[in-house]
Structures are given as C-alpha cells and as structure tokens.
C-alpha positions as a Python dict, from the first residue, in 0.01 Angstrom:
ca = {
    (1, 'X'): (0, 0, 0),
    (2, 'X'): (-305, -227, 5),
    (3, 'X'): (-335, -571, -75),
    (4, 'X'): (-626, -702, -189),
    (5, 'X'): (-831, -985, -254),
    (6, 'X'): (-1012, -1292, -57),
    (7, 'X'): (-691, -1412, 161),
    (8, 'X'): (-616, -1082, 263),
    (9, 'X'): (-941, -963, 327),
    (10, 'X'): (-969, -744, 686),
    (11, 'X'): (-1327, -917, 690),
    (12, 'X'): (-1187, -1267, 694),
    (13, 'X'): (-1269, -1536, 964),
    (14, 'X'): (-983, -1664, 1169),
    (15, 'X'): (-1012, -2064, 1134),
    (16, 'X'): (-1230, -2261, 1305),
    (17, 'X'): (-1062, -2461, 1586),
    (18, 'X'): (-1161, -2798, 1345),
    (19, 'X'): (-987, -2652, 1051),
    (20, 'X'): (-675, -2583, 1260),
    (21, 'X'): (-647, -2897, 1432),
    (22, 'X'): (-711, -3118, 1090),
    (23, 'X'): (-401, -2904, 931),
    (24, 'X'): (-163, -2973, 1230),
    (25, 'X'): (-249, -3339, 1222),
    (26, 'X'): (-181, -3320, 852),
    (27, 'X'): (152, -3142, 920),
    (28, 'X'): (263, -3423, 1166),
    (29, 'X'): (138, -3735, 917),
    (30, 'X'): (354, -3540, 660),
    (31, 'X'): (666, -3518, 830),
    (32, 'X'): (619, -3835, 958),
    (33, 'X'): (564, -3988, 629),
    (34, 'X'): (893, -3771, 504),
    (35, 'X'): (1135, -3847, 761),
    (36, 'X'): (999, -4239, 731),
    (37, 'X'): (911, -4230, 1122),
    (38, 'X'): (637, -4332, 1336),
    (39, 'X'): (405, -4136, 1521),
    (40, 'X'): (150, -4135, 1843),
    (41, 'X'): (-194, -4053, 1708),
    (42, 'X'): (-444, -3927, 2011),
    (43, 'X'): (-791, -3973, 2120),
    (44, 'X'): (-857, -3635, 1941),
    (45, 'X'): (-624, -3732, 1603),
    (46, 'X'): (-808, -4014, 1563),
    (47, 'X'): (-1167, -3811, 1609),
    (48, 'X'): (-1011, -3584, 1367),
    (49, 'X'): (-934, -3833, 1085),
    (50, 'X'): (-1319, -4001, 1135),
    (51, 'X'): (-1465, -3667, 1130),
    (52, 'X'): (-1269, -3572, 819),
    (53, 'X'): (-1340, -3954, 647),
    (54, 'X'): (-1044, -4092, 646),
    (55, 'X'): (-1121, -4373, 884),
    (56, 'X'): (-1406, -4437, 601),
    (57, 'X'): (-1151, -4455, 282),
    (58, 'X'): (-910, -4626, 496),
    (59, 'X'): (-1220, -4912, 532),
    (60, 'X'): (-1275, -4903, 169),
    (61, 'X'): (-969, -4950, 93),
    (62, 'X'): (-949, -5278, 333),
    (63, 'X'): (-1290, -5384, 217),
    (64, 'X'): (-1147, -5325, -156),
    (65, 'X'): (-826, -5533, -99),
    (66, 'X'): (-1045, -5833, 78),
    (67, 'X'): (-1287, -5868, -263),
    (68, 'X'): (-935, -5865, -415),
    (69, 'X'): (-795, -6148, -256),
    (70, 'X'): (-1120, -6338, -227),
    (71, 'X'): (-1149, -6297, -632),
    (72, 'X'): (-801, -6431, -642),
    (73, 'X'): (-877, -6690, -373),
    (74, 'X'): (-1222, -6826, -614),
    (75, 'X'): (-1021, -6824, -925),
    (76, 'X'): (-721, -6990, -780),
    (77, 'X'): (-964, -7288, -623),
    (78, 'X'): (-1091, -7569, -879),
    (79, 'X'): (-1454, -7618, -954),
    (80, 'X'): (-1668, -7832, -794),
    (81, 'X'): (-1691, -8107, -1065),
    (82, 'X'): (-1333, -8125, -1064),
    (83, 'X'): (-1320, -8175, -690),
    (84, 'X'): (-1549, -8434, -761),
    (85, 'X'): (-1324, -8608, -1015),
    (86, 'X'): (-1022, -8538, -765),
    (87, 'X'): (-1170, -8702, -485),
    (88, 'X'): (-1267, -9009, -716),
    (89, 'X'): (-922, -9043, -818),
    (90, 'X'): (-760, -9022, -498),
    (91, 'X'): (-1021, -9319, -355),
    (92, 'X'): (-929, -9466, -625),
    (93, 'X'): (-544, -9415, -593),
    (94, 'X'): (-622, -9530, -249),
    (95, 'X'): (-762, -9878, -318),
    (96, 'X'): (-491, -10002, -519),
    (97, 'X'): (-269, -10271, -374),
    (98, 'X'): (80, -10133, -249),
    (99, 'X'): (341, -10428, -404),
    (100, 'X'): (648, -10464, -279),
    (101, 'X'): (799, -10681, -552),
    (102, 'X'): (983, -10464, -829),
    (103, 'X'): (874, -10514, -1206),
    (104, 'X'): (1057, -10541, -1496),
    (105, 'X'): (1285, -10236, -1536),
    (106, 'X'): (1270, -10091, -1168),
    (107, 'X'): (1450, -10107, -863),
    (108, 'X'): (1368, -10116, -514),
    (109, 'X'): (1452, -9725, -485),
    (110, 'X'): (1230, -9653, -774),
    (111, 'X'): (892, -9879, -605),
    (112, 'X'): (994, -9675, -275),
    (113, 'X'): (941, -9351, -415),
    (114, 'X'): (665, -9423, -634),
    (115, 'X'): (503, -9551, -309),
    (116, 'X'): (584, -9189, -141),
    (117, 'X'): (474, -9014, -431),
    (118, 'X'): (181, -9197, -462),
    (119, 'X'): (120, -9121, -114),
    (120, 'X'): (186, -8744, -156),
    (121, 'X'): (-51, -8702, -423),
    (122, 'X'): (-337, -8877, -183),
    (123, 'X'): (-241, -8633, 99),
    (124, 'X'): (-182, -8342, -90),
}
C-alpha cells in the first residue's frame, strides 16, 4: 500500500535546522506554560524568538500598553486652566489667618480639624 499526498511525499525535504529548533522551543514554552513552570531560555532561544518576531510583538505589545496608560494618565490629570484655578485657591487658602478662638457653634476639636483639613487640602 501507498500513501500519498504532500506529507508523505518520498521527494520531501527533511526540515531545515531553523524550522526544527523554532518547534522544540515552542514545545518547551508549551509545556512550560501547561505545567505553570518556569523555564531557562538560551543565547540561541532567544535568537530564535527575534528571528521568528516575537521579540517584535512582544515590543508592541509593551509599546501598546504604555500609550494605554499614558491615555489613562492625560485623562486622569486636570487641565491646565483648572490647575490654574487650583493653584489660586490654594494661595488663597494659604493667606487666610489661622484663628484660634472658636465661633459660635464650634468647639475647639472642630477649629483643630478644620485647621488640619485645611492644611491637607493645601498639601494635597
């Protein structure tokens, strides 16, 4: 009996040296990744994966999480006229007079932690 077709061919190639090495490596990533281990890549694994681009996704994948998290970063940070009117305030929060008399209605617990609040917010 003869089988056959292109992987059975008697003309086929044997695999290059390249081709053999880049399924091995992929053999011990796999297990690795299956049995939730770590493993020792080599000068020539790592060759392997830049030859094959993976080095190169594995870069656009960092670059892709950095635009990421500096998008998140700029939305997350005010705009400048509000920094503006933020710094105003807190000069202005600044320049009032600190009294250490109570008013009407408050105690001296209540003037002590407006005082540290006060102080939070121009720190903060």
């Amino acid at each position: 009996m003869t089988i056959e077709g292109p992987a059975f061919s008697a003309s086929r190639q044997a695999p290059s040296p390249f081709g053999t090495a880049i399924i091995n490596l992929d053999r011990k990533i796999s297990n690795a990744i299956q049995h939730r281990r770590g493993i020792r890549l080599t000068p020539e694994d790592l060759d392997l994966l830049t030859l094959s681009g993976a080095i190169a996704l594995l870069g656009d994948a960092r670059n892709q999480v950095q635009k990421e998290n500096a998008e998140w970063r700029s939305k997350a940070v005010s705009t400048p006229e509000a920094n503006i009117t933020s710094i105003t305030s807190r000069a202005k929060a600044a320049s009032l007079p600190v009294r250490n008399c109570t008013s009407v209605g408050m105690t001296a617990t209540q003037v002590g932690s407006n005082a540290r609040a006060l102080a939070r917010q121009m720190f903060s």
